[in-house]
Biopython code that builds the backbone (N, CA, C, O; Angstrom):
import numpy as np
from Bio.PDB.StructureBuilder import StructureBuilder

atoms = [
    (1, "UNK", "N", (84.365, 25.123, 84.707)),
    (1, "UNK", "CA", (85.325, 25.970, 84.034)),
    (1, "UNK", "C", (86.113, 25.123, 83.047)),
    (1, "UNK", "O", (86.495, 23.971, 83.258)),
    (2, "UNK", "N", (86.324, 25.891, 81.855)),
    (2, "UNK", "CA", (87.033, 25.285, 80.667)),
    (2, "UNK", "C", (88.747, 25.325, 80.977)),
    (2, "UNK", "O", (89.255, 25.907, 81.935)),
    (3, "UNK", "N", (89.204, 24.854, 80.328)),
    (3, "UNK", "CA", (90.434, 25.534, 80.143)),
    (3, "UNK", "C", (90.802, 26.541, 79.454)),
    (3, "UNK", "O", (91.920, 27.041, 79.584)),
    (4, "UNK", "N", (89.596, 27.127, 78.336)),
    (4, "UNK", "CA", (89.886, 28.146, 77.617)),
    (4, "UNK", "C", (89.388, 29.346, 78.785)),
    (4, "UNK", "O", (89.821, 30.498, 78.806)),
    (5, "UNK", "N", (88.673, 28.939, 79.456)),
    (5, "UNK", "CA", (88.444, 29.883, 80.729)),
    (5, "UNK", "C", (89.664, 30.616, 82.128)),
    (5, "UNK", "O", (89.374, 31.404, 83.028)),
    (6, "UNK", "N", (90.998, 29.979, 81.815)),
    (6, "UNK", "CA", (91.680, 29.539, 82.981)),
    (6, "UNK", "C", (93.145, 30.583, 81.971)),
    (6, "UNK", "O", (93.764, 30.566, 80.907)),
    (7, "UNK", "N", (93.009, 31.440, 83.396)),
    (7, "UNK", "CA", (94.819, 31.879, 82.382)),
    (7, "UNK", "C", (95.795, 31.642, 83.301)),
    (7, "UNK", "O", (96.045, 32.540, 84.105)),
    (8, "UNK", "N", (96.487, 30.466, 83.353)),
    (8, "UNK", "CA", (97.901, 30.211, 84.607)),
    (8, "UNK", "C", (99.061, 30.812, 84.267)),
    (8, "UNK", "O", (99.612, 30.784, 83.167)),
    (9, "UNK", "N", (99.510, 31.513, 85.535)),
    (9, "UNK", "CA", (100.714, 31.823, 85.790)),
    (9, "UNK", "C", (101.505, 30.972, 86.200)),
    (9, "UNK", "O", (101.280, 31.009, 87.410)),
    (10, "UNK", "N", (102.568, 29.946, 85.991)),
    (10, "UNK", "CA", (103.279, 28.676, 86.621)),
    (10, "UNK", "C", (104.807, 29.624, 86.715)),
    (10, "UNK", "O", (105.493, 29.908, 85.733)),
    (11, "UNK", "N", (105.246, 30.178, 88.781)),
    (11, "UNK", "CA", (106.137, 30.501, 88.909)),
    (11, "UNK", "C", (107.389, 29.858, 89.018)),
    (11, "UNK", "O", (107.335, 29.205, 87.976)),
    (12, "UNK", "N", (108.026, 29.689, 89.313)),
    (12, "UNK", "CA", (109.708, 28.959, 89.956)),
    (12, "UNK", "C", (109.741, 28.918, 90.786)),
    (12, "UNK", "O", (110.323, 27.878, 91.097)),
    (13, "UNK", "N", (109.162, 29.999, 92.427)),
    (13, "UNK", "CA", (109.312, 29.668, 93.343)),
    (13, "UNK", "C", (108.716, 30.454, 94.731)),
    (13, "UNK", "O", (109.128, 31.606, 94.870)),
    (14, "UNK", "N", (108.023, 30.071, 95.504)),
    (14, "UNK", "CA", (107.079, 31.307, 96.398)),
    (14, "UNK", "C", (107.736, 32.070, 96.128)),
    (14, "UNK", "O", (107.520, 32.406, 94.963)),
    (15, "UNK", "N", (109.174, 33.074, 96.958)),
    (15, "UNK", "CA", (109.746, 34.283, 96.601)),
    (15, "UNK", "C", (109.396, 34.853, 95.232)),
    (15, "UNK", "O", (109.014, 36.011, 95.068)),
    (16, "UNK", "N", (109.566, 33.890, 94.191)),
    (16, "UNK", "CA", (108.665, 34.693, 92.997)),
    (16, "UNK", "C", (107.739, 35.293, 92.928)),
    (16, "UNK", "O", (107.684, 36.397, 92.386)),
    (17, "UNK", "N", (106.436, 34.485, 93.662)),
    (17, "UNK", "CA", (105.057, 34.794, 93.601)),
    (17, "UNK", "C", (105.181, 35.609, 94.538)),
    (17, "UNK", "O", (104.461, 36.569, 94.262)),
    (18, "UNK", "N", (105.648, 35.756, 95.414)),
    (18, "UNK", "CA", (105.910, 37.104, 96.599)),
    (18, "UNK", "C", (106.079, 38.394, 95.681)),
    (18, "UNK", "O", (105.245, 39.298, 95.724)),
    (19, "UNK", "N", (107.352, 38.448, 94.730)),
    (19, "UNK", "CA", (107.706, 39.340, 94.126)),
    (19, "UNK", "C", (106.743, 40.048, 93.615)),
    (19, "UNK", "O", (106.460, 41.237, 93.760)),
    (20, "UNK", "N", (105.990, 38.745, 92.657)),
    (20, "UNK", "CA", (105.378, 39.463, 91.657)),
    (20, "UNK", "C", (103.966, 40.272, 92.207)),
    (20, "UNK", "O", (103.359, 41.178, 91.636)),
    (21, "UNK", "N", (103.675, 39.641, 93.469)),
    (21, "UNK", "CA", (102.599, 40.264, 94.624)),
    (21, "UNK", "C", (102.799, 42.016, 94.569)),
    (21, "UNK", "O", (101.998, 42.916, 94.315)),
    (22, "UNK", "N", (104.273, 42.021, 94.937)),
    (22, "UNK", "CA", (104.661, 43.218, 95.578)),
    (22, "UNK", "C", (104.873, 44.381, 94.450)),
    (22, "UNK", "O", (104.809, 45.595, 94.644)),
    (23, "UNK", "N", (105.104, 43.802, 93.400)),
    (23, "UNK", "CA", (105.487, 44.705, 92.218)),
    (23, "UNK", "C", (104.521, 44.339, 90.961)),
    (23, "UNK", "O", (104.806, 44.413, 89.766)),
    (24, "UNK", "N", (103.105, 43.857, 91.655)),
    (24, "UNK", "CA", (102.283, 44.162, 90.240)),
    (24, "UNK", "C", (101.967, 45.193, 89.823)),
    (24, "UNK", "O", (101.587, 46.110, 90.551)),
    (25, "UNK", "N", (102.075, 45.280, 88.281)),
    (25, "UNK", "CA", (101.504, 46.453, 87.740)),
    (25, "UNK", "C", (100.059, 46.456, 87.767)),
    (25, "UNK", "O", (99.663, 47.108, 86.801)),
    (26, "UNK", "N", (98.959, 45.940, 88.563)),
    (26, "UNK", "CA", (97.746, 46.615, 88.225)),
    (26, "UNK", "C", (97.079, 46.215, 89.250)),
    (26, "UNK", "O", (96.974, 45.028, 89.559)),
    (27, "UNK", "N", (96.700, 46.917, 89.709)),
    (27, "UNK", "CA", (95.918, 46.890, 91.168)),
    (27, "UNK", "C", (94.851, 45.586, 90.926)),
    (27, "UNK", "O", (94.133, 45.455, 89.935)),
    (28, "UNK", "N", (94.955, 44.342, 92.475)),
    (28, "UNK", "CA", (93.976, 43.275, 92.510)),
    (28, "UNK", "C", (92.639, 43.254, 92.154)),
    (28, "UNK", "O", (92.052, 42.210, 91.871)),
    (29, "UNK", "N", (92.093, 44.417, 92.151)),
    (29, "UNK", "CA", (90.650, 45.210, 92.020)),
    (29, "UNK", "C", (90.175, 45.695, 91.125)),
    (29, "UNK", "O", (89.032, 46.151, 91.133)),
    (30, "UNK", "N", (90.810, 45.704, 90.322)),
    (30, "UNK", "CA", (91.247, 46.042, 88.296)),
    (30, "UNK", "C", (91.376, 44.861, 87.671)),
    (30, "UNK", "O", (90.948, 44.564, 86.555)),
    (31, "UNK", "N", (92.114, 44.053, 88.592)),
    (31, "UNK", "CA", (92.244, 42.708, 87.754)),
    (31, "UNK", "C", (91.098, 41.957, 88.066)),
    (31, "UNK", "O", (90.250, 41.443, 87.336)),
    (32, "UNK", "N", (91.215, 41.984, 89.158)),
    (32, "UNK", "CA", (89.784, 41.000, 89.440)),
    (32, "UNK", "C", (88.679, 41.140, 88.585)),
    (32, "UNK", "O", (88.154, 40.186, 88.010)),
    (33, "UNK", "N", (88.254, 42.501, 88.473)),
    (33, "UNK", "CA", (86.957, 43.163, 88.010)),
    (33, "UNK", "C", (87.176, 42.459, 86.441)),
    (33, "UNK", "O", (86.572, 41.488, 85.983)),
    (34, "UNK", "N", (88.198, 43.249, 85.817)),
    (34, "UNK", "CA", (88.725, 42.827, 84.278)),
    (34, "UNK", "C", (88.276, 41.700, 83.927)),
    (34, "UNK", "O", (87.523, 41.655, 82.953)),
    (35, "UNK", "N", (88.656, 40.397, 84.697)),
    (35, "UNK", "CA", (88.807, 38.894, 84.365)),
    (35, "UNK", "C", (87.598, 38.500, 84.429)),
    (35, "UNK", "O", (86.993, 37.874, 83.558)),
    (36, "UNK", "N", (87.028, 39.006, 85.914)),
    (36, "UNK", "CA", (85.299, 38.404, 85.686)),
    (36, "UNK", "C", (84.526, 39.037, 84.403)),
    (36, "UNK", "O", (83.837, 38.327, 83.672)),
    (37, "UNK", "N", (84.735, 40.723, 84.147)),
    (37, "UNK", "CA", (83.776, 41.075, 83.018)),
    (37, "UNK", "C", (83.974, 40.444, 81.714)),
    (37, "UNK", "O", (83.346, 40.760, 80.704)),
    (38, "UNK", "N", (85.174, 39.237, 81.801)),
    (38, "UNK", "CA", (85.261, 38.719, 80.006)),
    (38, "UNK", "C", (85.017, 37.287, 80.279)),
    (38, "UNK", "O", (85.073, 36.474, 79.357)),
    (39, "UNK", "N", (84.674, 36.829, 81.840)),
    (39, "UNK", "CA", (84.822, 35.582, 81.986)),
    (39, "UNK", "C", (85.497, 34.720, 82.619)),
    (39, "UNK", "O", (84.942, 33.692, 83.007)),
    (40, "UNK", "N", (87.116, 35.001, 82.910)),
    (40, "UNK", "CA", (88.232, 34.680, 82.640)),
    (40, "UNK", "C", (88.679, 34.379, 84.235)),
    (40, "UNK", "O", (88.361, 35.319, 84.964)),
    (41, "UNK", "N", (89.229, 33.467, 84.809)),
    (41, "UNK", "CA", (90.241, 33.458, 86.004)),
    (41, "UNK", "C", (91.801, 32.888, 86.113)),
    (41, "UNK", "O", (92.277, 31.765, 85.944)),
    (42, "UNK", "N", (92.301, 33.999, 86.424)),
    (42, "UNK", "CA", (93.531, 33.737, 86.552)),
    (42, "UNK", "C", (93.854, 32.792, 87.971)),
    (42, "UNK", "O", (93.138, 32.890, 88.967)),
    (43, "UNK", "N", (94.790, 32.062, 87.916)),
    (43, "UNK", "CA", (95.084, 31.498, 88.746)),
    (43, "UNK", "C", (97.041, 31.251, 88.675)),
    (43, "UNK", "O", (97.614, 31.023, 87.609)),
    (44, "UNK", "N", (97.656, 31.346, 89.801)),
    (44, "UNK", "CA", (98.942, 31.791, 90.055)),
    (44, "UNK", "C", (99.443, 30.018, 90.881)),
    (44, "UNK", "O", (99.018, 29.328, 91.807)),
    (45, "UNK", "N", (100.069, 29.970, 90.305)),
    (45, "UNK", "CA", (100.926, 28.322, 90.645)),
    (45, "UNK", "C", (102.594, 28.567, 91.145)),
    (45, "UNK", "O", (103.231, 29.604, 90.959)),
    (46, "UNK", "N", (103.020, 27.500, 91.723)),
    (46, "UNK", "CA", (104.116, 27.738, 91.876)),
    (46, "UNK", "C", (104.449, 26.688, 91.671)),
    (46, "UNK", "O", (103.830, 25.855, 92.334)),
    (47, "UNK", "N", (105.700, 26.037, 90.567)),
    (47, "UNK", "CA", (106.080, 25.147, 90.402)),
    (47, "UNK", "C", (104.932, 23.886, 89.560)),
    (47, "UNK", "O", (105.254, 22.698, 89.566)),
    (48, "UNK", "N", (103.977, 24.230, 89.067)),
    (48, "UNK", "CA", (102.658, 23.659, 88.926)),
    (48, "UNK", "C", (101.692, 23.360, 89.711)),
    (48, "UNK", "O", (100.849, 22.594, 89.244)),
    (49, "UNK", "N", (101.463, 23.960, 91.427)),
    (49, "UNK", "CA", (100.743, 23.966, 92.338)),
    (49, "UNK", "C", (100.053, 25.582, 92.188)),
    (49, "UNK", "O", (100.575, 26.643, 91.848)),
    (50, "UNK", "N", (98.779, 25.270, 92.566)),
    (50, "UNK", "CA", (97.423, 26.506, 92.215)),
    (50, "UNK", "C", (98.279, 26.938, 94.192)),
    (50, "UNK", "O", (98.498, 26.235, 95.178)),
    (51, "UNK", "N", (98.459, 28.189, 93.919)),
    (51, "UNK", "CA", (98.228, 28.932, 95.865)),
    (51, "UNK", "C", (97.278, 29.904, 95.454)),
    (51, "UNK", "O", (96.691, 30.442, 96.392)),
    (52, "UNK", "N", (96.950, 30.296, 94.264)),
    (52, "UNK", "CA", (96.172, 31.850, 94.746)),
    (52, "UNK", "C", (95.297, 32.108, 93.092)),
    (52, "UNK", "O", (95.887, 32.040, 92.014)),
    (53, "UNK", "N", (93.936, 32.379, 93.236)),
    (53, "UNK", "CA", (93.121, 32.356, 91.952)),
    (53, "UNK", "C", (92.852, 33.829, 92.120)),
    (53, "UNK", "O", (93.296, 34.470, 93.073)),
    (54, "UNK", "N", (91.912, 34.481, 90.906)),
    (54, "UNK", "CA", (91.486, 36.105, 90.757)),
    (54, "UNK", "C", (90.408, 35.802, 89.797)),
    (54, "UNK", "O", (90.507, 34.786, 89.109)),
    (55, "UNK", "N", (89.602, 36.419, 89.705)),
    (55, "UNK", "CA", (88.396, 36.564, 88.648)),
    (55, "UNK", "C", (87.475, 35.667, 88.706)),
    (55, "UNK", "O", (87.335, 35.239, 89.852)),
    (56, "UNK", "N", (86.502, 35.015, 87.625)),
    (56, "UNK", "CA", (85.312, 34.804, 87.817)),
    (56, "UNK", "C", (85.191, 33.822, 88.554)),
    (56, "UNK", "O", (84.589, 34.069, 89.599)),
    (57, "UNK", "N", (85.559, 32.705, 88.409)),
    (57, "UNK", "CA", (85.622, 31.293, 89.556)),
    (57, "UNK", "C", (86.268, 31.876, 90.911)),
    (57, "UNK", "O", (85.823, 31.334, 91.923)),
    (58, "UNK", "N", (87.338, 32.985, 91.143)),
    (58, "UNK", "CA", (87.815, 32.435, 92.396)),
    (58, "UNK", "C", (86.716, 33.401, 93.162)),
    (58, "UNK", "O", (86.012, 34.357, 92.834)),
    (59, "UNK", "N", (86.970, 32.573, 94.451)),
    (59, "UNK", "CA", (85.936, 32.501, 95.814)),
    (59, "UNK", "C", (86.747, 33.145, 96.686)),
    (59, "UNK", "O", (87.630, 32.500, 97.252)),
    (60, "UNK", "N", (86.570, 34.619, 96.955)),
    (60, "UNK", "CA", (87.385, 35.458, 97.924)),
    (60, "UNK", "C", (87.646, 35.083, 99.410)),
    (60, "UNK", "O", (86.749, 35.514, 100.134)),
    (61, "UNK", "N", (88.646, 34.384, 100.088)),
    (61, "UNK", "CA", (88.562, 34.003, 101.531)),
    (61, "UNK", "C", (88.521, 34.850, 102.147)),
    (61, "UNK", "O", (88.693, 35.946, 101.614)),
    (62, "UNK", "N", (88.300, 34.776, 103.418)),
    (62, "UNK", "CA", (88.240, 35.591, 104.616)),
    (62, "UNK", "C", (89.569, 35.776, 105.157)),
    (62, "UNK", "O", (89.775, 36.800, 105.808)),
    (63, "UNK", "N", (90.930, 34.554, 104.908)),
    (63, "UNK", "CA", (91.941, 34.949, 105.077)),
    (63, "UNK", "C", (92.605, 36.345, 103.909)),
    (63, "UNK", "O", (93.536, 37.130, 104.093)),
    (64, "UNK", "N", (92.033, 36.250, 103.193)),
    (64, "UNK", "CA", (93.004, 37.034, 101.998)),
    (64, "UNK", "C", (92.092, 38.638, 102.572)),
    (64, "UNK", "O", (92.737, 39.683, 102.648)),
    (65, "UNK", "N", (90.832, 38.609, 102.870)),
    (65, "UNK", "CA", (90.408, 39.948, 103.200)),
    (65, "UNK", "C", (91.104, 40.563, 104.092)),
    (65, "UNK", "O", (91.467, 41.730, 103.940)),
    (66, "UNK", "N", (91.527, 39.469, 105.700)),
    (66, "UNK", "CA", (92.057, 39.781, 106.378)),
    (66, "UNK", "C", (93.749, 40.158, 106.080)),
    (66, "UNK", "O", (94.269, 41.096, 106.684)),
    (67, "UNK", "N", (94.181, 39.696, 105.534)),
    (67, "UNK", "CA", (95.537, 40.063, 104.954)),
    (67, "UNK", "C", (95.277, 40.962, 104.344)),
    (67, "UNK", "O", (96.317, 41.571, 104.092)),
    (68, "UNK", "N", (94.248, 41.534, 103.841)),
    (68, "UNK", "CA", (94.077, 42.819, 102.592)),
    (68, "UNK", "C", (94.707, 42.486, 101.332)),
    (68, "UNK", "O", (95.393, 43.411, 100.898)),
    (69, "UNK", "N", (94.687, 41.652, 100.758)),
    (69, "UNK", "CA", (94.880, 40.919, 99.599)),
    (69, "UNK", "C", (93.862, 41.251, 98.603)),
    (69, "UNK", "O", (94.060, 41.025, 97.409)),
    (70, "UNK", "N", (92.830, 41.753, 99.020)),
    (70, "UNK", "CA", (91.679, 41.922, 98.224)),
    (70, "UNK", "C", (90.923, 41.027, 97.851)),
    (70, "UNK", "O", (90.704, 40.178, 98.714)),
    (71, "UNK", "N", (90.383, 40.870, 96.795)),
    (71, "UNK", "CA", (89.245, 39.982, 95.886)),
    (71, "UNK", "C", (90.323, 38.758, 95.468)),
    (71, "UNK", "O", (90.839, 38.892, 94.359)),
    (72, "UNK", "N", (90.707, 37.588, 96.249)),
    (72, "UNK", "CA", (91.893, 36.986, 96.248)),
    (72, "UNK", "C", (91.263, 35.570, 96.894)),
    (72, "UNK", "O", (90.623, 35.708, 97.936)),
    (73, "UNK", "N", (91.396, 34.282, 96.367)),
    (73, "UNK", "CA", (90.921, 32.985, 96.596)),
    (73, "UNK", "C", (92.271, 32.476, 96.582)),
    (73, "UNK", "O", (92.969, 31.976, 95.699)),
    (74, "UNK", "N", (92.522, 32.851, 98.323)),
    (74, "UNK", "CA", (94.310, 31.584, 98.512)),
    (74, "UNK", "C", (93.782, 30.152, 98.676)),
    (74, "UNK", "O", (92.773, 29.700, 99.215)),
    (75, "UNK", "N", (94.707, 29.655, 98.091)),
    (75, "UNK", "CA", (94.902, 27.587, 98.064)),
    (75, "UNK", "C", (95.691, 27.268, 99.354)),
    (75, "UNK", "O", (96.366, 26.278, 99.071)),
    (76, "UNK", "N", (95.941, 27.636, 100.668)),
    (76, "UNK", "CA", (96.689, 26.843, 101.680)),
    (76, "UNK", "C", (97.456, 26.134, 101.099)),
    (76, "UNK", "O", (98.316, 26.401, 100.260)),
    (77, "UNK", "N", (97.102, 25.073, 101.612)),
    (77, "UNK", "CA", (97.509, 23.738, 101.487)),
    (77, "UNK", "C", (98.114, 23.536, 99.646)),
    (77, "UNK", "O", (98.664, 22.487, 99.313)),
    (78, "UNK", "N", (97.918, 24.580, 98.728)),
    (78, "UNK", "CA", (98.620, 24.391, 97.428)),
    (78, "UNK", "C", (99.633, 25.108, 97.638)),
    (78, "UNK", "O", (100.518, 24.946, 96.798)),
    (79, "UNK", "N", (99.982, 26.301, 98.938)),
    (79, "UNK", "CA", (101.164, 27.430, 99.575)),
    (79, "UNK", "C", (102.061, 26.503, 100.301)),
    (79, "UNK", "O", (103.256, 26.784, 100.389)),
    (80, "UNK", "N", (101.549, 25.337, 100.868)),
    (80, "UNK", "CA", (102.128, 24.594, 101.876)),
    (80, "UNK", "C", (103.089, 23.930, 101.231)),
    (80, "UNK", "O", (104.278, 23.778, 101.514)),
    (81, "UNK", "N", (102.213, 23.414, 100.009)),
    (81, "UNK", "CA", (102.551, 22.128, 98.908)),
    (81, "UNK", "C", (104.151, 22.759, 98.212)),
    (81, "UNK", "O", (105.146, 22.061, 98.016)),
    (82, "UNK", "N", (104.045, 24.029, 97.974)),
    (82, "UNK", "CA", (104.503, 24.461, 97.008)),
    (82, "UNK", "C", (105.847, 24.847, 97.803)),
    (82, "UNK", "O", (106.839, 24.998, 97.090)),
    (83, "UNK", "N", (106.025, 25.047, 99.336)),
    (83, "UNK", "CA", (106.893, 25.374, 99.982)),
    (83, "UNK", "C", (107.703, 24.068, 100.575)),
    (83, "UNK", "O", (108.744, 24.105, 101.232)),
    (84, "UNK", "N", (107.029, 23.019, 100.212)),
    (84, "UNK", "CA", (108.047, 21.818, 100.743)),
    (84, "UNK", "C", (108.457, 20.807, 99.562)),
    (84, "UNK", "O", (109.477, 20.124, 99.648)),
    (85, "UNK", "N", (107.714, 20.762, 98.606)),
    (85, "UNK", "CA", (108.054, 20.315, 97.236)),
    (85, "UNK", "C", (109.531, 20.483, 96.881)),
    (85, "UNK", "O", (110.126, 21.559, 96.817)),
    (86, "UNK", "N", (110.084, 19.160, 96.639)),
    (86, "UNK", "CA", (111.644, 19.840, 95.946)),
    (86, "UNK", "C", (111.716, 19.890, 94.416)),
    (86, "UNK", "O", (111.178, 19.267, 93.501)),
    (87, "UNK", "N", (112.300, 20.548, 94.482)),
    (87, "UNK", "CA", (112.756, 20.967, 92.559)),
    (87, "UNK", "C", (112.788, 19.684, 91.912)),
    (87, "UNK", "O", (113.260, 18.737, 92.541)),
    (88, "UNK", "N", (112.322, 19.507, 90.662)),
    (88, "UNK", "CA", (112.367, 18.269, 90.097)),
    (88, "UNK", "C", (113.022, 18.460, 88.787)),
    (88, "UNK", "O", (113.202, 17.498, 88.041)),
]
sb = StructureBuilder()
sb.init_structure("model")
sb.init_model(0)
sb.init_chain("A")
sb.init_seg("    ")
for serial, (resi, resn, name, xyz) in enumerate(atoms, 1):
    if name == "N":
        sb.init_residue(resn, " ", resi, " ")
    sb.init_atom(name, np.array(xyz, "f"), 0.0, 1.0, " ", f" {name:<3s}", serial, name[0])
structure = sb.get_structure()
């Protein structure tokens, strides 16, 4: 994957990326679909740490199915990263 391939979201802070979870405007399954048919994966950071990718590269876990997250490739350990990291 390029970087012209890659569209990042870089939040301020999990509760952000929570937010923006809870109040997206467009269903995971729309987006997902969208991003793979042009190519494209989004990927969602917090603070400059990857927790959660969508579209053609990301690799759907079995945790995110089970959460019902949908078509959703979580980073752990970039959720972990991103929750003990201090502000710089």
């Amino acid at each position: 994957m390029g970087y012209d391939d890659l569209v990042a979201l870089d939040l301020p802070s999990v509760p952000a990326a929570v937010s923006l979870w809870r109040n997206r405007p467009i269903d995971v399954m729309d987006a997902a679909a969208l991003l793979s048919s042009v190519g494209l994966t989004a990927e969602l950071r917090v603070r400059g740490v990857p927790v959660a990718r969508l579209g053609d590269d990301a690799v759907p876990s079995g945790l995110a199915r089970r959460l019902g997250l949908g078509p959703v490739e979580l980073v752990p350990e970039g959720t972990l990263l991103a929750l003990t990291r201090r502000r710089g």
